[in-house]
C-alpha positions as CSV (number, residue, x, y, z in Angstrom):
1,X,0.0,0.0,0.0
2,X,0.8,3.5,-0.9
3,X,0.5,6.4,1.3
4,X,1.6,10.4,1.0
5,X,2.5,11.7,4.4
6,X,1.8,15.1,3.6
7,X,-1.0,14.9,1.5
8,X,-1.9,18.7,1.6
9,X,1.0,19.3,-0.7
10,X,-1.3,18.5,-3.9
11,X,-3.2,22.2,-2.8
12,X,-0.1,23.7,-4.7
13,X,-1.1,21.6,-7.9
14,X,-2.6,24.9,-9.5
15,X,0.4,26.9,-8.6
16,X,1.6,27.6,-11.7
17,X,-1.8,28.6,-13.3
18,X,-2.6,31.0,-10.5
19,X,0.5,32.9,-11.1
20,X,0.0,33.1,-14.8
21,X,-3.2,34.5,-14.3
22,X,-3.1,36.7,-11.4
23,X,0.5,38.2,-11.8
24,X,1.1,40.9,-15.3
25,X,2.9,40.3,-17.7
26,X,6.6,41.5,-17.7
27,X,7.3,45.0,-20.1
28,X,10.5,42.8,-21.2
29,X,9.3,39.4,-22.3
30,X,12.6,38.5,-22.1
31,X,13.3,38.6,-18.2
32,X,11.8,35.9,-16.1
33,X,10.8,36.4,-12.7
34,X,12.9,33.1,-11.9
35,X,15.7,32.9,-12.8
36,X,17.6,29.6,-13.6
37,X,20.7,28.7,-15.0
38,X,20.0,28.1,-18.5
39,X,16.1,29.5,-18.9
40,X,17.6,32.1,-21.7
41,X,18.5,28.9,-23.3
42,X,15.4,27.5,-22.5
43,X,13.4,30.1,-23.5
44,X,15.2,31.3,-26.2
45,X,14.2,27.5,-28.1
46,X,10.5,27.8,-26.9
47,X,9.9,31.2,-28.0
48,X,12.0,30.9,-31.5
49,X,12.2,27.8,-32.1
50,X,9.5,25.7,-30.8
51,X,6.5,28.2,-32.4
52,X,7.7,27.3,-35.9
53,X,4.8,24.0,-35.4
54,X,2.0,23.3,-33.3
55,X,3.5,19.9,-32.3
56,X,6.8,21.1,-30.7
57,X,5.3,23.1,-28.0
58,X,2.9,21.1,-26.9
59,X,5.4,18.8,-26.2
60,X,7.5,20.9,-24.2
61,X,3.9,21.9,-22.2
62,X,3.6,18.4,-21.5
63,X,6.8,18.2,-20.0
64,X,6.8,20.8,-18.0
65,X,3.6,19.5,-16.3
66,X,4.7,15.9,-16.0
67,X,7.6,17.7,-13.8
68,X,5.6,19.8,-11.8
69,X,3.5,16.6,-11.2
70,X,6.3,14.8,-10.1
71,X,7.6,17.6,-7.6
72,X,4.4,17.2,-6.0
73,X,4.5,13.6,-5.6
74,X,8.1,13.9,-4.3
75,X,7.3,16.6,-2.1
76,X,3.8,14.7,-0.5
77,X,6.2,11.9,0.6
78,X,4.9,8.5,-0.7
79,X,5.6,6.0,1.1
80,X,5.2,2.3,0.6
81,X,4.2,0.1,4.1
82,X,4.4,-3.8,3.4
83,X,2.0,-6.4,5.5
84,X,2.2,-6.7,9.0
85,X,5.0,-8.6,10.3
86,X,4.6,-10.4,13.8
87,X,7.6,-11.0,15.4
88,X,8.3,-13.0,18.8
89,X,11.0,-12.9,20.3
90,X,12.3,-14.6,23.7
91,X,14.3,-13.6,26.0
92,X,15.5,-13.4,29.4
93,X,17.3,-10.7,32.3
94,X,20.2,-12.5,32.7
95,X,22.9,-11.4,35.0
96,X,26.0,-13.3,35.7
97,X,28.5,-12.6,39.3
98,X,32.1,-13.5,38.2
99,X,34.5,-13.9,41.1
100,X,37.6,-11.6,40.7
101,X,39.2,-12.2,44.0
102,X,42.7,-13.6,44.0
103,X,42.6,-17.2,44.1
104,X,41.3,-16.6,40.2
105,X,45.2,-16.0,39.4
106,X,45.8,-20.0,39.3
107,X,47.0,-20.7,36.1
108,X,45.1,-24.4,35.9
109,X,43.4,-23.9,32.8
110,X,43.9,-23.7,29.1
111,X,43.0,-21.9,26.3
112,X,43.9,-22.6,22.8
113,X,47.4,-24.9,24.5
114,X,48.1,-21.8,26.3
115,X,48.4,-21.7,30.4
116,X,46.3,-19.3,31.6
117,X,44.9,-17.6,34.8
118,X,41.4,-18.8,35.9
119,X,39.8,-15.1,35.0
120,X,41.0,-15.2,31.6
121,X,39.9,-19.1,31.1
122,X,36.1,-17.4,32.2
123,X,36.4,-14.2,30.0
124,X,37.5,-16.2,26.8
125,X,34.1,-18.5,27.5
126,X,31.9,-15.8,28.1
127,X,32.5,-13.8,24.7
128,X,31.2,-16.5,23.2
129,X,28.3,-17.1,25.8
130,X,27.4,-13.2,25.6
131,X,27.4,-13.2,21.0
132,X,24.9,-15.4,21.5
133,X,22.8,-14.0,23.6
134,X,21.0,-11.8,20.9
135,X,17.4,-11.4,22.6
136,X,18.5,-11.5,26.1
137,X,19.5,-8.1,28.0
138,X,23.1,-9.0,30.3
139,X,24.1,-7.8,33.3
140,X,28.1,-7.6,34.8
141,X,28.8,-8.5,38.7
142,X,32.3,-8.0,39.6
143,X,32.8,-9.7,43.3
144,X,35.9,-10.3,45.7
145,X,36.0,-8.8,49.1
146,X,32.9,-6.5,47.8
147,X,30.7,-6.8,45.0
148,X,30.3,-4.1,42.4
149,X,28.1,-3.5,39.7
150,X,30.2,-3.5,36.6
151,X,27.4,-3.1,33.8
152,X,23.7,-3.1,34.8
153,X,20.9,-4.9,32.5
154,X,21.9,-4.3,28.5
155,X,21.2,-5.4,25.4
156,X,24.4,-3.6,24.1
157,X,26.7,-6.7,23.8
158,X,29.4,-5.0,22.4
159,X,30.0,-2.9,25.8
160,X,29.5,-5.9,27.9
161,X,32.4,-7.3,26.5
162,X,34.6,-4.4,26.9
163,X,33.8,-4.0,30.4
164,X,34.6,-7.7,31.0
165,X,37.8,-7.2,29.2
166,X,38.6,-4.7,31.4
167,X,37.9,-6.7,34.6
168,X,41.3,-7.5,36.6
169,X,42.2,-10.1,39.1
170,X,42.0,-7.9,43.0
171,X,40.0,-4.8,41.2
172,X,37.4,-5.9,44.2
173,X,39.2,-7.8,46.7
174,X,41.1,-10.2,47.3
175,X,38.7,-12.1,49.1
176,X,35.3,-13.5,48.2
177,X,32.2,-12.4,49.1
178,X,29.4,-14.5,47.0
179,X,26.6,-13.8,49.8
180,X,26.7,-10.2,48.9
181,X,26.9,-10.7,44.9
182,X,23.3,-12.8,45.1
183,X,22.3,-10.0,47.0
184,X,23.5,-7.4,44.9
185,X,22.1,-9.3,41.7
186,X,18.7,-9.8,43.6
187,X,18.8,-5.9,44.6
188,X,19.3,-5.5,40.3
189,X,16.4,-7.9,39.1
190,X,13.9,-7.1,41.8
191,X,11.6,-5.4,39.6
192,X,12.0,-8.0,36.7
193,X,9.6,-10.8,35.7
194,X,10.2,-13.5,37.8
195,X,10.0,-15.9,35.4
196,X,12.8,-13.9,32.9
197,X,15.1,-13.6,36.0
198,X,18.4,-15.2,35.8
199,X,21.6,-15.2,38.0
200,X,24.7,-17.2,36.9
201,X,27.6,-17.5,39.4
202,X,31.1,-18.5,38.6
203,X,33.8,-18.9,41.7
204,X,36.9,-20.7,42.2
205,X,36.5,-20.5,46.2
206,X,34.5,-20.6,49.3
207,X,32.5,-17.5,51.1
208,X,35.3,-15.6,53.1
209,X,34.2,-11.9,53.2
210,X,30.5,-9.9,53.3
211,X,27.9,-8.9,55.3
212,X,25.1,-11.8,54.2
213,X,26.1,-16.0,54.5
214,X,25.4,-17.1,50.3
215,X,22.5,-19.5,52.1
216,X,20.4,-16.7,53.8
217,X,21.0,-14.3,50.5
218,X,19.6,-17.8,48.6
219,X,16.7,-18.0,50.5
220,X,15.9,-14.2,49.8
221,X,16.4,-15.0,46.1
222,X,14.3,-17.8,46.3
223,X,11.1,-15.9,48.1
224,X,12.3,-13.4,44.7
225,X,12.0,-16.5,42.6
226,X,15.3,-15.5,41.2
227,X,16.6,-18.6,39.8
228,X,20.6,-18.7,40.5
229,X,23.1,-21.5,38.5
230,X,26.3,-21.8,40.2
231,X,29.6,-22.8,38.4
232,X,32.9,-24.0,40.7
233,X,35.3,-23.7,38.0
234,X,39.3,-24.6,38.7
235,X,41.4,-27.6,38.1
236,X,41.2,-31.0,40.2
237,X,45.0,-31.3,40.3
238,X,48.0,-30.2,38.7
239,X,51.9,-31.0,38.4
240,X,54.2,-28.1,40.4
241,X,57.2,-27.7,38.7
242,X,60.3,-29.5,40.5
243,X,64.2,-28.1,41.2
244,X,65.2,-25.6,38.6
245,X,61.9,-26.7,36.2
246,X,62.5,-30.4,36.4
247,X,60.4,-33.6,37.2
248,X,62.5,-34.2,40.2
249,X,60.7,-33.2,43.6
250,X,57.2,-32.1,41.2
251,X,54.4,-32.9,43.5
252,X,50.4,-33.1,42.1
253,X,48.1,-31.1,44.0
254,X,44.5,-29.7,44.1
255,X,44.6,-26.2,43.1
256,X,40.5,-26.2,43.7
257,X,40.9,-27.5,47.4
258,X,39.1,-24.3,49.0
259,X,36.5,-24.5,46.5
260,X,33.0,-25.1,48.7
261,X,31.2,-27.1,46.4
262,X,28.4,-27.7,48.9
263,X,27.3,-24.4,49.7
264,X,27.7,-23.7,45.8
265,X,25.2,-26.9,45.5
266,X,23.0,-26.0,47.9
267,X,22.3,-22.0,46.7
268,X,21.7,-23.8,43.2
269,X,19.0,-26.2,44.8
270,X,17.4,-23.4,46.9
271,X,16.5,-21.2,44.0
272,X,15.1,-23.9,41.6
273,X,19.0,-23.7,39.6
274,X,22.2,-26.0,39.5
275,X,24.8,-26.2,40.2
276,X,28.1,-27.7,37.2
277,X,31.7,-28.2,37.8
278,X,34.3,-26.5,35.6
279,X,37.4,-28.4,35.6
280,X,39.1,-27.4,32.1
281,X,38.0,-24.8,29.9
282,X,36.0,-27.2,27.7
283,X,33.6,-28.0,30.9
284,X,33.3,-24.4,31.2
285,X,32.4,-24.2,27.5
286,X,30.0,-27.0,28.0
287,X,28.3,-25.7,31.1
288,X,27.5,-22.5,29.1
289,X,26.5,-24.2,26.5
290,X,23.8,-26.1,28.7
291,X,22.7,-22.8,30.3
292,X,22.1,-21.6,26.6
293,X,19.5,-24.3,26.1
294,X,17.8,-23.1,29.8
295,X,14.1,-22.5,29.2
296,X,13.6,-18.8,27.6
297,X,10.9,-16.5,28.6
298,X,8.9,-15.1,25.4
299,X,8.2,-11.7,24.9
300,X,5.6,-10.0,24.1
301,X,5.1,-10.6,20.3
302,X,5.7,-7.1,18.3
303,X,4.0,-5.9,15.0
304,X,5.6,-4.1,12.5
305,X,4.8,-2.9,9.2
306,X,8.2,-2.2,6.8
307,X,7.8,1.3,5.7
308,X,9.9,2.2,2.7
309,X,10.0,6.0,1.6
310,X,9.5,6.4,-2.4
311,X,10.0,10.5,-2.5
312,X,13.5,9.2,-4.6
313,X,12.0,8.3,-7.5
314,X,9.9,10.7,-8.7
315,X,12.3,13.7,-8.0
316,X,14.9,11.4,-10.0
317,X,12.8,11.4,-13.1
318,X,12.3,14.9,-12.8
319,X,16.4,15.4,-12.4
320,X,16.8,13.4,-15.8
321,X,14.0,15.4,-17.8
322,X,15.9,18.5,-16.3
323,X,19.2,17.5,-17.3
324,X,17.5,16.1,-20.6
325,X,16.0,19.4,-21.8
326,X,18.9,21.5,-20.3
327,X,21.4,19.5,-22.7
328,X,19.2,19.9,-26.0
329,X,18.9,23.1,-25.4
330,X,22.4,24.0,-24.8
331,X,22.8,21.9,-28.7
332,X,20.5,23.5,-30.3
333,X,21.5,27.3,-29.2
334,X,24.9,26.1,-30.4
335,X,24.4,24.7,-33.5
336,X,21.9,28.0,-34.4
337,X,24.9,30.4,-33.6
338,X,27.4,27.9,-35.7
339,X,24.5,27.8,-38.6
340,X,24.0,31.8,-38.4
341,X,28.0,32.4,-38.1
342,X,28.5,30.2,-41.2
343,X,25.3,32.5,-43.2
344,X,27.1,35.4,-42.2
345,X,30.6,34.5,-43.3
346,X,30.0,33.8,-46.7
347,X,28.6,37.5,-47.9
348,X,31.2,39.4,-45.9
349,X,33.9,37.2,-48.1
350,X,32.1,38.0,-51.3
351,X,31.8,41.6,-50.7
352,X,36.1,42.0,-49.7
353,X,36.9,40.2,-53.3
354,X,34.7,42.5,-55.2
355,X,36.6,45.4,-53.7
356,X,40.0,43.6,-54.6
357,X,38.9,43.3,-58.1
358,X,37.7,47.2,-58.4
359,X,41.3,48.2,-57.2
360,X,43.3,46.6,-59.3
C-alpha cells in the first residue's frame, strides 16, 4: 500500500496557473521572474524555435507539467508500508556474578594450549556465551571482598564485552564475598519478571568476606524467585614444577581444594538452579552451553509494518527530464549560432573580393 505523508502538498497543484493569471505580464518578455541557469537557453528554443509547429510546443507543455506533477508527488512523501510482520521474540534478564578475587590467578586452565589464569579461562568462554545471547539483556557482577556492579541490565553486547575485558584479578578484593553478589544481583532484578530472572555465578573459592552468608542471601532469592546457576570452576589437580623446572621433587596437587562445592550446590538447589563443575576450559564451555538451552521466557510478540519511503524516484525522473532538456537546449542554441556564423561569413567574403577586383 501507498501512502503520501503530507497529502496537503497536492493544494499547490494549480500553482503555476494561478500565477500566470493573477501576476502581469513583464514590459520585457525577455526577463523571467525566476531565474535559472539556463532559462535564456530555455526560453530562447520555446519562444524561437519551438513556435515554428503546433506539435513542438505542446510537447514541451507536456513536459513541464509531467515535472511539476512529479515535484508534488516527491514533495507529499509517498511511502510504501508492506503487511504486517509479527515477530516473537524470547528472551530473558540474565545477569552473571564473576568472582575476581585472588585465588582466580591460578594458572590451571587452558586456552587454545596456552596456560592461563582462571579469570582469563572465564572471559574467553563468556564472549562466546554473551554473541549469542542476541534477545537476552546482560548484566556484569564484579565480586571479591565487595561486589560491584560492573554493567547493569543491557542489550548492548558490544560494551558488555569491553567492560569484561577490562575486569582484573584484585579490582574488588582479594577475598570473596558470594553472599553479597546474590544480594546485589537480587537488589538489580527485583523489579524483573520472575520468570525472565536469571543469575549465573562462577567462583573458584569458598565464602570468606560480606555482610550476608550465600545460604540466607539464597533464600531471599528464592522468596524473589530469582533462579541462580552456580559454576565451581578450577582444576582438580595439577603437576608443580620440581628443582630448577625439572620432574625431580614435582608434587600433584589440588589447586580447587578451598572450592565449597556444597554451599555452591546447595544455593543452586534453593532457588530452583544447578549447580556444574568447571574443571578445564572445555567443561566451562559445556556448562554454558547447557545454560544456553535453559528454558527462555517469550516476549511480548511485536507488530511491524516495513515502511519504505518512495519520495527518490519521482524527484529522480524529474532530475533526468531537467538535465535532458537542459542538454538539448544547450545543442541547439549552439548549433543555431554555428548555422548563423556560417550564413554570415559567406557575404562578408564575397563583398572584400569585389573590392579587390575594383582596385586593381
Amino acid at each position: 500500500m501507498i501512502i503520501f505523508e503530507w497529502i496537503w502538498v497536492w493544494i499547490l497543484f494549480p500553482l503555476p496557473w494561478l500565477f500566470k493569471w493573477i501576476l502581469p505580464r513583464a514590459a520585457n518578455a525577455d526577463q523571467a521572474v525566476l531565474r535559472v541557469p539556463f532559462f535564456s537557453n530555455v526560453k530562447e528554443l520555446s519562444d524561437k524555435k519551438l513556435l515554428e509547429s503546433n506539435s513542438k510546443p505542446l510537447k514541451y507543455r507536456f513536459f513541464l507539467f509531467l515535472m511539476w506533477l512529479l515535484l508534488l508527488t516527491a514533495a507529499a512523501g509517498p511511502r510504501y508500508i508492506g503487511e504486517p510482520v509479527v515477530i516473537r521474540a524470547e528472551a530473558r534478564d540474565l545477569m552473571m556474578a564473576v568472582d575476581v578475587s585472588g585465588s582466580m590467578r591460578q594458572q590451571d586452565l587452558r586456552v587454545k594450549g596456552e596456560q592461563v589464569d582462571r579469570l582469563e579461562a572465564v572471559k574467553s568462554v563468556l564472549h562466546g556465551f554473551i554473541e549469542e545471547r542476541s534477545t537476552d539483556r546482560m548484566g556484569l557482577i564484579l565480586f571479591g571482598s565487595n561486589a560491584y556492579l560492573q554493567t547493569p541490565l543491557t542489550f548492548d553486547k558490544k560494551t558488555l564485552r569491553i567492560l569484561l575485558d577490562e575486569a582484573q584479578i584484585g579490582i574488588a578484593g582479594r577475598q570473596t564475598a558470594i553472599g553479597d553478589a546474590i544480594g546485589l544481583a537480587l537488589k538489580r532484578l527485583k523489579d524483573r519478571p520472575a520468570e525472565s530472572k536469571v543469575l549465573i555465578l562462577l567462583t573458584d573459592g569458598a565464602n570468606t568476606a560480606g555482610e550476608i552468608p550465600p545460604v540466607q542471601a539464597a533464600k531471599l532469592a528464592a522468596e524473589k524467585q530469582l533462579k541462580i546457576y552456580t559454576v565451581g570452576v578450577g582444576a582438580d589437580e595439577m603437576v608443580t614444577p620440581g628443582i630448577f623446572g625439572s620432574s625431580f621433587g614435582s608434587r600433584r596437587i589440588n589447586p580447587s581444594i578451598d572450592l565449597d562445592e556444597d554451599t555452591l550446590r546447595a544455593i543452586a538447589e534453593l532457588t530452583g538452579g544447578q549447580y556444574f563443575r568447571a574443571r578445564n576450559t572445555e567443561e566451562l564451555r559445556h556448562i554454558y552451553d547447557l545454560l544456553d538451552d535453559l528454558e527462555p521466557t517469550e516476549a511480548d510478540p511485536e507488530i511491524f509494518r516495513p515502511i519504505q519511503s518512495l519520495y527518490y524516484w519521482p524527484l529522480g525522473i524529474v532530475m533526468v527530464l531537467t538535465f535532458l532538456m537542459a542538454a538539448y537546449s544547450i545543442f541547439q542554441t549552439a548549433w543555431k549560432n554555428q548555422k548563423t556564423a556560417a550564413m554570415g561569413k559567406a557575404p562578408a567574403t564575397s563583398s572584400t573580393t569585389q573590392a579587390s577586383r575594383q582596385n586593381v
